[in-house]
N, C-alpha and C positions, 0 to 999 in steps of 0.2 A: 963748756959754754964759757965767755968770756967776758970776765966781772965787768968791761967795760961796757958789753951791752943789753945785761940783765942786773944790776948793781944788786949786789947782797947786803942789807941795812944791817942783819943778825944771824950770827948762827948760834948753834948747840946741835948737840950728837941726834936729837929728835925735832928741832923745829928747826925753819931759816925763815926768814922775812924781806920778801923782795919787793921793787919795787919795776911795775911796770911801768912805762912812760910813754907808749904807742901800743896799738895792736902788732906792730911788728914783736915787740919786746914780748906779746903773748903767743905770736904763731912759733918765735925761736925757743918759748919754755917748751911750747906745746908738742915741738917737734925733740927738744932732748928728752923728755918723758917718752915720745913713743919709739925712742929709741932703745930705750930701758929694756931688755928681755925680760925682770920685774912685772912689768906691764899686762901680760898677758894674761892672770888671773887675780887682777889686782879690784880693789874696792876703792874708790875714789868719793871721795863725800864733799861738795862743792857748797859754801856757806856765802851769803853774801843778799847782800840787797836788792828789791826790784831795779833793774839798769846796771847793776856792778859790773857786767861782763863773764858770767857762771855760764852761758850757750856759748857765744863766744870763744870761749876757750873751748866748749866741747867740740866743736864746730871746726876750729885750727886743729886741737887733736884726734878726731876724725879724720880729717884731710892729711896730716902726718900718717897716720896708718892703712891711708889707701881707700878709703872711701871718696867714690865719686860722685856725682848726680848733687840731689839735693838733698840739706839735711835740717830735715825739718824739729821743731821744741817740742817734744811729749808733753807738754801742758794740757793740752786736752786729755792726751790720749794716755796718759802717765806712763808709757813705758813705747819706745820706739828702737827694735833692735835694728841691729848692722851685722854684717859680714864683712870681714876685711880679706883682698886678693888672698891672703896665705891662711884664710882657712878661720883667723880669731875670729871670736862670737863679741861681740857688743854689744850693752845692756845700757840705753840712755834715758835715766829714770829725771823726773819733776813731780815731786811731789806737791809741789805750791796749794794746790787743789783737794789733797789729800784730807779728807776733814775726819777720817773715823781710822784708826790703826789697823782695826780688823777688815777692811778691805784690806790691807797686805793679803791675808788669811784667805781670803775667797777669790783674787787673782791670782793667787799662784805663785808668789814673786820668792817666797821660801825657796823652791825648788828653781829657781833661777839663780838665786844669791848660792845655793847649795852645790852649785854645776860651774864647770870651768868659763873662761872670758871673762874679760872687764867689765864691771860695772861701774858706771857715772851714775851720781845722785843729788840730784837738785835737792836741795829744801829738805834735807833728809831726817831735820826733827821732827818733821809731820808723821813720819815714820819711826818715832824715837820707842822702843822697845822691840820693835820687829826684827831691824835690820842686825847684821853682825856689823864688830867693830871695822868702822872703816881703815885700811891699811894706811891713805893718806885723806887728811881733812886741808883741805885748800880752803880758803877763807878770803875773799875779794873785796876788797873794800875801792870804791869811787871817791875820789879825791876832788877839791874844788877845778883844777882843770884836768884834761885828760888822762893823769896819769891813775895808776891804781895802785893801792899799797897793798900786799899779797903775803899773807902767814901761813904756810906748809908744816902741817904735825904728823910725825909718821908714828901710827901708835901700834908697829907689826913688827915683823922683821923686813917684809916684803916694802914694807912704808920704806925703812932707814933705804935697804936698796935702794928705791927711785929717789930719796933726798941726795944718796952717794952718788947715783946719776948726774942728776942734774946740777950738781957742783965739781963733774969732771970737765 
């Protein structure tokens, strides 16, 4: 990806801080992540304010990965999977709504997180002891005009891989 159209404000071996400046600058992160072989049984944990752009991006990385049709926000529904043409399983979790930990426990979502495919998770502190460590925490922030200032932590090895991605 090319510093000129994704500007890297910061690196280190485990974090980078980018900064988006259009949805194009999201659909081009979104498409070198689903580039990543990484990707495929990855935990993604999406931090960021009501408006940041946290669907948005799931939404461009979806579409990188070969979903078609329409893709609707598990806000209601807290979890809305995908299938992608070659077979990956998709987990597009919003916890926003999440008021009690232990509905993790009685949906089921253990043996989701436990099973191969990526999972996306919105609001993923409403789930804060349930889930396993997310491999990367993307963190969104909305800036006063459109741009978004964007902090990636990879706290795995599978994390460091997609950060090593998306700074090829």
């Amino acid at each position: 990806m090319a510093d000129d159209h994704l500007p890297i404000v910061e690196t280190t071996n485990s974090a980078r801080a980018l900064c988006w400046r259009s949805e194009d600058d999201t659909d081009a992160f979104a498409r070198a992540l689903a580039a990543s072989p990484a990707i495929r049984d990855a935990f993604i944990a999406l931090h960021g304010d009501l408006g940041a752009g946290k669907t948005t991006f799931v939404r461009h990385l979806l579409r990188a990965l070969g979903i078609a049709g329409r893709i609707k926000s598990p806000t209601y529904a807290v979890v809305e999977p995908h299938e992608a043409p070659d077979g990956l399983q998709i987990f597009h979790f919003d916890f926003y709504r999440f008021s009690d930990p232990r509905e993790w426990d009685d949906a089921g979502f253990r043996d989701i997180f436990a099973g191969p495919g990526l999972k996306l998770a919105e609001w993923p502190d409403n789930a804060a002891g349930r889930m396993p460590q997310a491999d990367l925490a993307i963190k969104i922030e909305a800036m006063t005009d459109d741009t978004r200032s964007v902090t990636l932590l990879a706290n795995t090895a599978r994390g460091s891989d997609l950060l090593a991605r998306i700074a090829a």
